[in-house]
C-alpha positions as CSV (number, residue, x, y, z in Angstrom):
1,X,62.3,25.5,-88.9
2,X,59.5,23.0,-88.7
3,X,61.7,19.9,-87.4
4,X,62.9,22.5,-85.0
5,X,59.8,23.8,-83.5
6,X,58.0,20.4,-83.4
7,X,59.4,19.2,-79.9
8,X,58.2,22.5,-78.5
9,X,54.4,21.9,-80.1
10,X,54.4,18.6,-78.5
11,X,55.5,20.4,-75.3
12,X,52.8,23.0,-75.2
13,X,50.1,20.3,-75.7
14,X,51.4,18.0,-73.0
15,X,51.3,21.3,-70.8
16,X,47.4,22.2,-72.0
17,X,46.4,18.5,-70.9
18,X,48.1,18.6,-67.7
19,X,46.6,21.7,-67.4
20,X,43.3,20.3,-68.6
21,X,43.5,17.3,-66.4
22,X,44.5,19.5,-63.2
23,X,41.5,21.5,-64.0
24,X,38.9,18.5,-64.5
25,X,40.5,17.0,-61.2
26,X,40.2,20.4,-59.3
27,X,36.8,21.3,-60.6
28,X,35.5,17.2,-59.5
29,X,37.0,18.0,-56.1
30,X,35.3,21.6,-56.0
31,X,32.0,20.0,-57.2
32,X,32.4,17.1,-54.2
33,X,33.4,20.1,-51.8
34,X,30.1,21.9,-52.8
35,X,28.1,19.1,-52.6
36,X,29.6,17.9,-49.0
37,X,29.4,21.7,-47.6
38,X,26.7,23.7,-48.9
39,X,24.2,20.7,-50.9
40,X,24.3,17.6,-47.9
41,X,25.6,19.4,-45.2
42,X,22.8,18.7,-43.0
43,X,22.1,15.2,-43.9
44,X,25.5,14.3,-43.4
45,X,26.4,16.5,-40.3
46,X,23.0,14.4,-39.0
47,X,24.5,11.4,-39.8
48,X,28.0,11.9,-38.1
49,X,26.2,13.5,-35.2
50,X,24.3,10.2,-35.1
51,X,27.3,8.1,-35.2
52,X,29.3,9.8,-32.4
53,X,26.4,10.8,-30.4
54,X,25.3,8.1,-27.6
55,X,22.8,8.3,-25.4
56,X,22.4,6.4,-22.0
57,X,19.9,6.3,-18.9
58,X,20.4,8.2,-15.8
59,X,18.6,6.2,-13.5
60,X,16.0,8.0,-10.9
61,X,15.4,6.2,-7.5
62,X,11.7,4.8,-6.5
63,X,10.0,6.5,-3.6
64,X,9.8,5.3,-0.3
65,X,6.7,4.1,1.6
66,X,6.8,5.0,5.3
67,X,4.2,5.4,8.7
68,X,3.2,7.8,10.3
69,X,6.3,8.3,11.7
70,X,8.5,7.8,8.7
71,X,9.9,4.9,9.2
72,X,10.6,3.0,5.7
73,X,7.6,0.0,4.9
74,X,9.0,-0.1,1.0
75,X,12.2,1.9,-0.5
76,X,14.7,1.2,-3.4
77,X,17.3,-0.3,-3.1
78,X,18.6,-0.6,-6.7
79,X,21.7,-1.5,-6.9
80,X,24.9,-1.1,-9.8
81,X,27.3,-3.1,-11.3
82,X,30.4,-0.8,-12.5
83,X,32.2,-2.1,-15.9
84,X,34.9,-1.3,-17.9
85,X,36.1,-1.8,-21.3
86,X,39.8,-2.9,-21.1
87,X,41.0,-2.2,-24.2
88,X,40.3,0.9,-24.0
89,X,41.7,1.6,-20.9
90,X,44.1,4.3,-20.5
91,X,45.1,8.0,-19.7
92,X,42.8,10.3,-20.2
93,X,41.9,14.7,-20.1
94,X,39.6,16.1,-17.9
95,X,38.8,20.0,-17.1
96,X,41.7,20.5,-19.1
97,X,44.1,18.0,-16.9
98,X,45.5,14.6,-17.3
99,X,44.2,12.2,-15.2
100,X,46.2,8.3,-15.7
101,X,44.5,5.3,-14.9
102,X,45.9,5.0,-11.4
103,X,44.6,8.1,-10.1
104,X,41.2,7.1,-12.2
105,X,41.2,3.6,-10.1
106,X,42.0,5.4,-6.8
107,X,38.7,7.6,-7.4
108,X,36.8,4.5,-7.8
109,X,38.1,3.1,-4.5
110,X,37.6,6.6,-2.8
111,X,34.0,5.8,-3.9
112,X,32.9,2.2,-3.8
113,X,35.4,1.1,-1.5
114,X,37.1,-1.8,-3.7
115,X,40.8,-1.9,-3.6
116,X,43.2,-0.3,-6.6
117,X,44.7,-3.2,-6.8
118,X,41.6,-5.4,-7.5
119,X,40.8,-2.6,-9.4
120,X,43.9,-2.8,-11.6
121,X,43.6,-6.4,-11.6
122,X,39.8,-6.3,-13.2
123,X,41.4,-4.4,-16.3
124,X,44.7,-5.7,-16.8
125,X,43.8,-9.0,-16.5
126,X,42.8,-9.3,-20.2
127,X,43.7,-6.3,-21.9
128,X,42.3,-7.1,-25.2
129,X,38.7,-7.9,-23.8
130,X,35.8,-5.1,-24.1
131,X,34.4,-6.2,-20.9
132,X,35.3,-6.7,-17.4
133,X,33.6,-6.0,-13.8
134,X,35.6,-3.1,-12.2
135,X,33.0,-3.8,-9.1
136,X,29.2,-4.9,-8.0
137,X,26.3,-3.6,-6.2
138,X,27.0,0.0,-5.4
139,X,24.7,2.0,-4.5
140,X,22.2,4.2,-5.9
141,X,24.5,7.5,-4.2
142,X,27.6,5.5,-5.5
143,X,26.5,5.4,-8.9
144,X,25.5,8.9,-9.3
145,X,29.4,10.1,-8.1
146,X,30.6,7.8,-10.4
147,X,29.3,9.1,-12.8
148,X,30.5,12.8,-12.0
149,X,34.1,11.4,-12.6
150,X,33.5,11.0,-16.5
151,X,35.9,7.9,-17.1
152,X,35.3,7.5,-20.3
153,X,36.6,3.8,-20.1
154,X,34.0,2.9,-17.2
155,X,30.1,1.7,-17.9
156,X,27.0,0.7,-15.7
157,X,24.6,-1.9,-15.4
158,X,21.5,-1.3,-13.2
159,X,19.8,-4.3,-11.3
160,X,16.3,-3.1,-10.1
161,X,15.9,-4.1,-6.5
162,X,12.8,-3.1,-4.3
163,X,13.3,-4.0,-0.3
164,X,10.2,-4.1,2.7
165,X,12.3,-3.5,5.6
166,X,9.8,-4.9,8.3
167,X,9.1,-7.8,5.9
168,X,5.2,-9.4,6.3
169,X,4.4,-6.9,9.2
170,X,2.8,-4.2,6.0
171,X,3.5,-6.6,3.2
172,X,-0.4,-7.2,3.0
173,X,-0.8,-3.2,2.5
174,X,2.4,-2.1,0.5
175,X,1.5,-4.5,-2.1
176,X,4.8,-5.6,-4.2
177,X,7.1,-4.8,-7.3
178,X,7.1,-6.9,-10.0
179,X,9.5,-7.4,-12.6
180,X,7.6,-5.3,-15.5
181,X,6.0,-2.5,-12.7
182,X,4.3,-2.7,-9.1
183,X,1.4,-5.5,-9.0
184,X,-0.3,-5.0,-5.6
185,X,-1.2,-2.7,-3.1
186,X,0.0,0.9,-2.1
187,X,2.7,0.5,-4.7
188,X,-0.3,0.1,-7.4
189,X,-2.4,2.6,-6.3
190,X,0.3,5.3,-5.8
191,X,2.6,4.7,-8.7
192,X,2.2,7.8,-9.6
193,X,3.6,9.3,-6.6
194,X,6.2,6.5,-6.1
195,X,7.8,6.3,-10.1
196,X,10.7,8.1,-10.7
197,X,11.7,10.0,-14.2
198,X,14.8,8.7,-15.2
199,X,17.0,10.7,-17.1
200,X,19.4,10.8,-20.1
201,X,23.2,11.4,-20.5
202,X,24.8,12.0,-24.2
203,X,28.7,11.6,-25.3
204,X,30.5,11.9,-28.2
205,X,32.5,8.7,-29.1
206,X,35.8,8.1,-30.7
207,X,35.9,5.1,-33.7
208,X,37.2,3.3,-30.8
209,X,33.3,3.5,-29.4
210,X,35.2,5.4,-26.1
211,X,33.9,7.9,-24.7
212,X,35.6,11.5,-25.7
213,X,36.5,13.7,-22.6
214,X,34.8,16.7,-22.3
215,X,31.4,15.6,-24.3
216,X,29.2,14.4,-21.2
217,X,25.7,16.5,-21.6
218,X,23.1,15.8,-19.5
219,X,20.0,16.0,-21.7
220,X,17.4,15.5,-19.3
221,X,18.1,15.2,-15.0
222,X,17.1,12.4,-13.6
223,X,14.4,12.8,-10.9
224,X,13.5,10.5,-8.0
225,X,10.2,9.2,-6.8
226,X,7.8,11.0,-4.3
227,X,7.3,9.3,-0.7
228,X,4.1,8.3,0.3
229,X,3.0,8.3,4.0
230,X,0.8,5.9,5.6
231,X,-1.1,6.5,8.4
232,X,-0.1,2.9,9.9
233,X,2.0,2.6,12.7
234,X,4.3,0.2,12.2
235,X,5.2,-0.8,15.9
236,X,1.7,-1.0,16.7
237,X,1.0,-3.1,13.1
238,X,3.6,-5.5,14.2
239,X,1.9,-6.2,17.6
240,X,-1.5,-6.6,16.0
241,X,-0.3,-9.2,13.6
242,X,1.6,-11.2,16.2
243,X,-1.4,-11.2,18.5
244,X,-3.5,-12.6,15.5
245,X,-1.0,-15.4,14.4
246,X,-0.6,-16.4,17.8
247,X,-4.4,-16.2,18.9
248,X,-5.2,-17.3,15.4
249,X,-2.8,-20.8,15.1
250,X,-4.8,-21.2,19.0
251,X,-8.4,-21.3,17.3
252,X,-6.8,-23.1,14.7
253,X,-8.4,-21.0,12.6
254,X,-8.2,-20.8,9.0
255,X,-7.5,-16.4,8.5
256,X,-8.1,-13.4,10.8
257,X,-8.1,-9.7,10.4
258,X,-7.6,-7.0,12.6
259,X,-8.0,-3.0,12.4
260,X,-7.4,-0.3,14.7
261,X,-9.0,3.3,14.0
262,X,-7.9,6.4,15.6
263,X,-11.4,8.2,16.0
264,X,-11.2,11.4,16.0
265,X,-9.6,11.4,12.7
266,X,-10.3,7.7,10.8
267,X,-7.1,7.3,10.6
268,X,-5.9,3.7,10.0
269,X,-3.3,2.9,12.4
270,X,-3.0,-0.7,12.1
271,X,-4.7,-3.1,9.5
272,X,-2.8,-6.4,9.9
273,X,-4.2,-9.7,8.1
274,X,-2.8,-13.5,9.1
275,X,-1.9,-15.7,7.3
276,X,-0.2,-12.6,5.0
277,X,3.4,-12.8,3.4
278,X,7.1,-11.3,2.6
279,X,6.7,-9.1,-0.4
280,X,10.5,-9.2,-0.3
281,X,10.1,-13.1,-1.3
282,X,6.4,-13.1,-2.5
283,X,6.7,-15.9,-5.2
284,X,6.6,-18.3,-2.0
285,X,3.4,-17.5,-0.8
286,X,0.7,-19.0,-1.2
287,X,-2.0,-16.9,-3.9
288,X,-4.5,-16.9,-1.1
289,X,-2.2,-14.2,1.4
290,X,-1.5,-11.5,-1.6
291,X,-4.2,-9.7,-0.4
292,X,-5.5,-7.4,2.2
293,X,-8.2,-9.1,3.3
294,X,-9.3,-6.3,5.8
295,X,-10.3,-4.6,2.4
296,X,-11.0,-7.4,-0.3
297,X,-13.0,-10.1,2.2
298,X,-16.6,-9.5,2.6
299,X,-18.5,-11.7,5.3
300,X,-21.6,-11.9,7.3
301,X,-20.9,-10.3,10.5
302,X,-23.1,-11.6,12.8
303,X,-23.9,-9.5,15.8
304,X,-21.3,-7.0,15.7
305,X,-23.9,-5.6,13.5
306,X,-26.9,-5.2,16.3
307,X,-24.8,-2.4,17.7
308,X,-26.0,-0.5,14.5
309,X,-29.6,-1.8,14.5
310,X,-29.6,-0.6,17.9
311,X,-28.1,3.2,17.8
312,X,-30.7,3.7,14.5
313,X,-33.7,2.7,16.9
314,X,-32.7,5.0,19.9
315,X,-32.1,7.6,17.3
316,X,-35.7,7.6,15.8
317,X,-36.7,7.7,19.4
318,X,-38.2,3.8,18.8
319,X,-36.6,2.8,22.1
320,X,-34.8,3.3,25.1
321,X,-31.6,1.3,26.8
322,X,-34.5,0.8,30.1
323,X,-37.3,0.1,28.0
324,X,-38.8,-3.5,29.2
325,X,-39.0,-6.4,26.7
326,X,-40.3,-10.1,27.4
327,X,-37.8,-11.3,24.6
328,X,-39.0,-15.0,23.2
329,X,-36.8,-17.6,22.7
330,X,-37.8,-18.3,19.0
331,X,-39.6,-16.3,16.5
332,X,-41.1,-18.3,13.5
333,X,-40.9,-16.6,10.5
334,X,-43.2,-17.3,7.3
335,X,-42.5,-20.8,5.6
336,X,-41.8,-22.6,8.5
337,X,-38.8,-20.8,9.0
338,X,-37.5,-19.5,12.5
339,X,-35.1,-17.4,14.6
340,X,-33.8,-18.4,17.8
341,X,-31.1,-17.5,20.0
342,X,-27.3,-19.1,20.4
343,X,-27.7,-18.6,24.1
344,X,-30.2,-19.1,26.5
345,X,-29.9,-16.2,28.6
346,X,-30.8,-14.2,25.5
347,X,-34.4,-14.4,25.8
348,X,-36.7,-13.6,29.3
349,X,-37.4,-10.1,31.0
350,X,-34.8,-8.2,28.8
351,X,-34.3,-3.9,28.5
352,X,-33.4,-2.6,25.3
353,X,-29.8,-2.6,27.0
354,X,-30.0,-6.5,28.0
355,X,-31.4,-7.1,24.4
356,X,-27.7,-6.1,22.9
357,X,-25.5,-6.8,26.2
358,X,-26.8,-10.2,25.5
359,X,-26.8,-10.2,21.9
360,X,-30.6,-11.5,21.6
361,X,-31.5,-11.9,18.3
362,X,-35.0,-12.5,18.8
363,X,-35.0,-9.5,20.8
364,X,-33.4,-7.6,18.0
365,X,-35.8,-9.2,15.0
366,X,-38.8,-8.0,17.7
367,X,-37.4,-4.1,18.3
368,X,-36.5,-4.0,14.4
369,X,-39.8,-4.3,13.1
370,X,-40.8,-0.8,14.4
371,X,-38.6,0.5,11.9
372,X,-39.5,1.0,8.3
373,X,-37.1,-1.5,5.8
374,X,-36.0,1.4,3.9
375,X,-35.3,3.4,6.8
376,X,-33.2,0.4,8.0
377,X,-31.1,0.7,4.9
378,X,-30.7,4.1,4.8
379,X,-29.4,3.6,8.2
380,X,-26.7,0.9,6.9
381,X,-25.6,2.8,4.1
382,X,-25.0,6.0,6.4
383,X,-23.1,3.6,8.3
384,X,-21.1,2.7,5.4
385,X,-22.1,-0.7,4.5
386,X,-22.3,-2.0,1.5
387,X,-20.1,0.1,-0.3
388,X,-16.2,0.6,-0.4
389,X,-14.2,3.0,1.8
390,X,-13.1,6.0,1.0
391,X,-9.6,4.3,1.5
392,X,-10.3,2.7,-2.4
393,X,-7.9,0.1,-1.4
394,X,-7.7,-1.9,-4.6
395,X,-9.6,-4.8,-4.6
396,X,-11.7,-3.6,-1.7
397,X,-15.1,-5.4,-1.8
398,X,-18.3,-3.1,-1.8
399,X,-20.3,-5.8,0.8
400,X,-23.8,-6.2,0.4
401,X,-26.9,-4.7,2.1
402,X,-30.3,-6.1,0.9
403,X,-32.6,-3.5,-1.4
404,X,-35.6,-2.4,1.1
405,X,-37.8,-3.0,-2.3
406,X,-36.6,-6.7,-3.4
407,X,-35.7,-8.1,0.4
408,X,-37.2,-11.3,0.9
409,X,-39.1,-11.6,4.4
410,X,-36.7,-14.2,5.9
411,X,-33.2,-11.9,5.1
412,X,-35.7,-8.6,6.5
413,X,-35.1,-10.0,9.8
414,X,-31.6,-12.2,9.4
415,X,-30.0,-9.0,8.5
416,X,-30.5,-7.3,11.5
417,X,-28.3,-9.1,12.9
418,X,-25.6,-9.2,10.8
419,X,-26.9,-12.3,8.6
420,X,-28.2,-11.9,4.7
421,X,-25.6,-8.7,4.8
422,X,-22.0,-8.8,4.3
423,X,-19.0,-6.4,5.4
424,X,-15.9,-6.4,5.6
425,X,-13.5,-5.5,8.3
426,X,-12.9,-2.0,7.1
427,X,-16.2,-1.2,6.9
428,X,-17.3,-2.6,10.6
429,X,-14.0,-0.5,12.1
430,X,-15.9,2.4,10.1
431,X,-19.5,1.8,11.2
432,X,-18.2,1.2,15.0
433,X,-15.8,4.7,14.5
434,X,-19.2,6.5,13.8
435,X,-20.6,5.7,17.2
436,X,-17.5,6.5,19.1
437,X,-16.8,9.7,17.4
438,X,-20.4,11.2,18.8
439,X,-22.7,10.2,15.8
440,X,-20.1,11.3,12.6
441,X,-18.5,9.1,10.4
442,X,-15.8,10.3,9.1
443,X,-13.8,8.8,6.3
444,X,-11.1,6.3,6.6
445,X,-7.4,7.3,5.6
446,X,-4.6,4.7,4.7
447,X,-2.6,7.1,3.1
448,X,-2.3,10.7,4.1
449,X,-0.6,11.9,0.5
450,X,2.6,12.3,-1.3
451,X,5.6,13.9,-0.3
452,X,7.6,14.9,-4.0
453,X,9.6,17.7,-5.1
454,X,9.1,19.8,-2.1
455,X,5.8,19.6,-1.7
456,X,3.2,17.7,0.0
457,X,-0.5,16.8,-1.4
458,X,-2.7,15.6,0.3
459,X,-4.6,12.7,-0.2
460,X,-8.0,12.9,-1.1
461,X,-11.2,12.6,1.6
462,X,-15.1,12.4,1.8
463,X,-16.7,14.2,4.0
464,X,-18.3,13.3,7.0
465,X,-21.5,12.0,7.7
466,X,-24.0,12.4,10.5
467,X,-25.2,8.8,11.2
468,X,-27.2,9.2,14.2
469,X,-27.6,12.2,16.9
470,X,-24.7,12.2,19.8
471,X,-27.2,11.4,22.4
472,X,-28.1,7.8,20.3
473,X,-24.0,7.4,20.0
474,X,-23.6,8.1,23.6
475,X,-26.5,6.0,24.5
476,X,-25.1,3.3,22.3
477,X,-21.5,3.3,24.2
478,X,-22.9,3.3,27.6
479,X,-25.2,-0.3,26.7
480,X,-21.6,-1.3,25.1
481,X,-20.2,-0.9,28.3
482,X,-21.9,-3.6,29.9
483,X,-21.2,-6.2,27.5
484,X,-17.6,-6.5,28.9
485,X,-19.3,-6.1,33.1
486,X,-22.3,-8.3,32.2
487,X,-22.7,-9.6,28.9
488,X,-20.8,-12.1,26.9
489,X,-17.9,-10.8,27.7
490,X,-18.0,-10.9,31.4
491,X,-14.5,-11.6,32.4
492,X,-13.3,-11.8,29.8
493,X,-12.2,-8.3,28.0
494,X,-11.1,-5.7,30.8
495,X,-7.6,-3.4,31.4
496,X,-7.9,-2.1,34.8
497,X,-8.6,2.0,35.5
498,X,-10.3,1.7,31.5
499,X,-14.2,1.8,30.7
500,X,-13.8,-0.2,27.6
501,X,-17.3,-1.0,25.1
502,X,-17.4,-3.9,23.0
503,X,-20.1,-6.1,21.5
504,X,-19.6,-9.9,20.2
505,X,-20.3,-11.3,16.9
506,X,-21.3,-15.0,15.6
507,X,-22.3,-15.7,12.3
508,X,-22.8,-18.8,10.1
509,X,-20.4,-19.0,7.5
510,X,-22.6,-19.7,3.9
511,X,-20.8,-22.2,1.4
512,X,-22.3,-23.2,-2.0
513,X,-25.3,-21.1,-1.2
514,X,-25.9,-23.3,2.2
515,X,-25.1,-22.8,5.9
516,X,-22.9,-24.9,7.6
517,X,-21.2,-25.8,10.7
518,X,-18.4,-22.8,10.0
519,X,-17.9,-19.9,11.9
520,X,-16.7,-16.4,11.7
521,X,-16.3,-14.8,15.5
522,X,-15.8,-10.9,15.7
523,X,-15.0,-8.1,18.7
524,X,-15.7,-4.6,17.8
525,X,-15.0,-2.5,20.5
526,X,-14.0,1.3,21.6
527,X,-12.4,3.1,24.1
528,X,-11.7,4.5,26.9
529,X,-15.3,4.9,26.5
530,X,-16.1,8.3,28.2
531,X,-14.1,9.6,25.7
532,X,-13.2,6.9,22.7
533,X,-10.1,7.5,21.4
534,X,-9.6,4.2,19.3
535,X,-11.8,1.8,17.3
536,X,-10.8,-2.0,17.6
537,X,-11.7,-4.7,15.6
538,X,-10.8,-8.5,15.7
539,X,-12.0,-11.1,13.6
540,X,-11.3,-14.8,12.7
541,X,-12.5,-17.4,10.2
542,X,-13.5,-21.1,10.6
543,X,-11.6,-21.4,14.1
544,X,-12.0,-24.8,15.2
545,X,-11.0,-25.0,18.6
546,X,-13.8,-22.9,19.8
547,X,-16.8,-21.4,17.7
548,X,-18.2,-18.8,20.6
549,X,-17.6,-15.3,20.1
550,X,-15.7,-14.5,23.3
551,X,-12.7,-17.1,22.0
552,X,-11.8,-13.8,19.8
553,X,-11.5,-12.2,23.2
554,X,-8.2,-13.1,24.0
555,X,-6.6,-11.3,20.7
556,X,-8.8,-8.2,21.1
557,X,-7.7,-7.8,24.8
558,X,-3.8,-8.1,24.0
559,X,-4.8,-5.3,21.0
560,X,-6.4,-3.1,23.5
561,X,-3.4,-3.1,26.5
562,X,-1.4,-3.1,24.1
563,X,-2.6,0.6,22.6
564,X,-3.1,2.3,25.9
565,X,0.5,1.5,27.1
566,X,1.7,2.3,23.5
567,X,-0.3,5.7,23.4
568,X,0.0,6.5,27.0
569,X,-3.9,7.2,27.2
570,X,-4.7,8.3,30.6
571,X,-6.7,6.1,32.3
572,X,-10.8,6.8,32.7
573,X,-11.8,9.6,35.6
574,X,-15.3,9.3,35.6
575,X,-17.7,6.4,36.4
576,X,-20.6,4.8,34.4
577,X,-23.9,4.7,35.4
578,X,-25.1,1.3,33.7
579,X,-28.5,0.9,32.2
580,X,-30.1,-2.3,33.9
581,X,-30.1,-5.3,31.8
582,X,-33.1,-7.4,32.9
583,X,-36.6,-6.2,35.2
């Protein structure tokens, strides 16, 4: 019995350990199971999310920069090269339907325009590559229906690309894009408008690292820039800047700056600068042009500023344009210093009127010294000197005007007319819209605001100021009038049927604290003048053919024409009575 039964004991314990063994193995598994499922779960559902999951950019679009009429002066022009992974490439599910690599390649082609064929080449060609250029450059619109068609197979590369349409006509005032972010201009100051928010796109991936049909999620849109609106006319900007190159290479002068303001609301509509540059190829400019010197170069005016000296006398009731004057030829000022003037007909049996027709600056220094010195100032700051625009162009100079308290005795009289005082062209155009706009300054605009999502905003204005009454502005105009009938620019400045009131400007230009035999020659000017409509104002530096005033007459008359044709202004229907200039 016990021979007999021993096979069967041996059997029933190779059973139990089977059983055993089946039970250890089940119960690791069950413990692996609970510790995948219920004890890890997270961390490694995380981690496969991680490892499937990929995230790329959907790219936003820049703003635009236009004029006043919308016309494009900066806008993107980014640009995407379309990529494939060849290896990869094949049939694939989408909404539910097959969709082969043929029909995929013909959506392309419906889209960028490239041929199936050189389509099919690009990813046959080496089919065990990971990379291949499907096509190049497409556009911004292009990209953005590619990526509707979900080829899992198919990639993008962006290459950033900002264009300036009308080149170095607004280069000096859109400012440029660098490689990191905008670096001048507009484009600096109104990033904020101008950036886009680019967006994200997720997938799922296979272990193949291609995308899985069906997974595309857009996380986050992508959102385009605003547009910012300029109140420059770009027709009218390009005119000014080829009168100033033209006139300026004439006086073989070293710069010049020009600035037309549209009165009755400061409105810039042209602010053009030569020598400037093309921010589409800025590296080859010189570090001089990337500026807008309009804004950033301060000067000594010279007698464009007497118009102002002027305007605050007949507004304290100090003078009158007929009032009688036996102007001197020199005035000698303490420490053997003196004034005298750069023309001889500036001195003699003068009027008030004569006194600034003829740009005397004894006469000036004589009628000025009825005026308090902080009065005086007062009267230059109302006028916006020495201190920015409310354009806050950057790297717009504040100018200088001498403290009433600290003034030394020979700049108390230089800075009457316009020397020991600097401005720069945006602040004369300003000062000169004041008088023409009845007495009120009102705040120069480059940018009228930001166009984005819908909605427009406004850019931010100061508010006006009364300068002087509108009988001293009137007064003002009507001695301006005679400087182009009688003064120094007799002949010279003139469009027939217009009143048109102007006033010269020579001043010494000061180097290493010294003045030299360098010039800066001005025109500010207004018209028609009845009624002024527009602000003008032309300046050059260092021009060496001729260091008069009235050689900047030329550029300021083209300017002028050139406006009333442009704007159609009707021409003047009443006549002047001119105040005499000499008794």
């Amino acid at each position: 019995m016990a021979t007999a039964s021993s096979p069967r004991l041996v059997t029933a314990r190779r059973m139990v350990a089977v059983a055993l063994a089946i039970v250890v193995v089940v119960g690791a598994f069950f413990v692996r199971l609970v510790d995948i499922q219920v004890v890890r779960a997270a961390e490694l559902s995380e981690e496969s999310t991680q490892f499937r999951t990929q995230t790329t950019t959907l790219w936003g679009s820049r703003g635009d920069i236009v004029d006043r009429t919308g016309q494009p002066l900066a806008h993107n022009a980014d640009r995407y090269d379309v990529t494939a992974s060849p290896m990869h490439v094949g049939d694939f599910r989408r909404d539910g339907q097959t969709v082969s690599v043929m029909d995929a390649l013909g959506e392309v082609e419906s889209i960028t325009g490239t041929p199936v064929a050189q389509l099919w080449q690009s990813v046959s060609e080496d089919p065990e590559s990971n990379f291949a250029f499907l096509t190049k450059d497409v556009t911004t619109e292009q990209y953005r229906q590619l990526v509707d068609l979900d080829i899992p197979w198919m990639y993008f590369e962006r290459s950033p690309n900002r264009f300036y349409p009308f080149g170095s006509v607004a280069g000096n005032l859109t400012g440029i894009m660098g490689t990191d972010g905008p670096l001048e201009g507009v484009e600096l100051k109104w990033d904020e408008c101008l950036q886009a928010a680019h967006g994200s796109l997720t997938y799922q991936r296979g272990a193949d690292s291609v995308k899985l049909p069906g997974t595309r999620t857009i996380s986050t849109p992508a959102t385009d820039g605003g547009t910012v609106h300029l109140t420059i006319d770009s027709d009218l900007q390009w005119f000014v800047l080829q009168q100033m190159a033209k006139y300026g290479q004439n006086l073989g002068a070293s710069s010049g700056s020009a600035m037309v303001i549209e009165v009755d609301t400061g409105d810039i509509l042209a602010a053009a600068d030569w020598p400037t540059y093309d921010p589409n190829n800025f590296e080859e400019a010189p570090q001089r042009n990337l500026r807008a010197a309009g804004f950033s170069a301060s000067y000594e005016p010279g007698s464009t500023l007497k118009t102002m000296t002027v305007a605050a006398l007949l507004d304290q009731g100090l003078t009158y344009s007929e009032e009688t004057h036996a102007v001197p030829s020199i005035v000698e000022l303490p420490g053997g210093r003196y004034i005298k003037n750069a023309s001889g007909g500036a001195a003699g049996n003068l009027t008030t009127a004569g006194i600034l027709s003829y740009s005397s600056n004894t006469g000036i220094v004589e009628l000025s010294e009825r005026m308090s010195l902080s009065r005086l100032e007062a009267y230059y700051r109302d006028f916006g000197f020495g201190e920015a625009t409310s354009v806050g162009f950057l790297g717009e100079q504040d100018g200088y005007v001498p403290d009433a308290d600290t003034v030394d005795s020979i700049t108390r009289h230089t800075q009457t007319f316009g020397q020991g005082m600097t401005s720069t062209t945006a602040q004369m155009a300003g000062a000169y819209q004041a008088i023409a706009n009845d007495g009120v300054r009102l705040p120069l605009r480059l940018v009228s605001g930001c166009e984005k999502d819908g909605e427009f905003l406004e850019a931010e204005r100061g508010q006006p100021v009364r300068v002087v009454s509108e009988q001293a502005a009137k007064e003002t105009i009507r001695i301006l009038e005679t400087v182009p009938r009688e003064g120094t620019l007799q002949t010279r400045v003139g469009v027939p049927g217009y009143r048109i009131a102007a006033k010269t400007g020579t001043a010494e230009i000061a180097e290493n604290g010294e003045y030299g035999d360098e010039r800066m020659i001005s025109i500010a000017g207004m018209f028609p003048a009845e009624d002024p409509e527009y602000v003008v104002v032309v300046s050059f530096v260092k021009p060496q053919t001729n260091r008069f005033s009235y050689a900047a007459a030329p550029a300021f008359d083209a300017i002028v024409t050139q406006i009333l044709a442009h704007y159609r202004v009707a021409p003047s229907s009443q006549t002047a009575g001119y105040p005499p200039l000499t008794w």
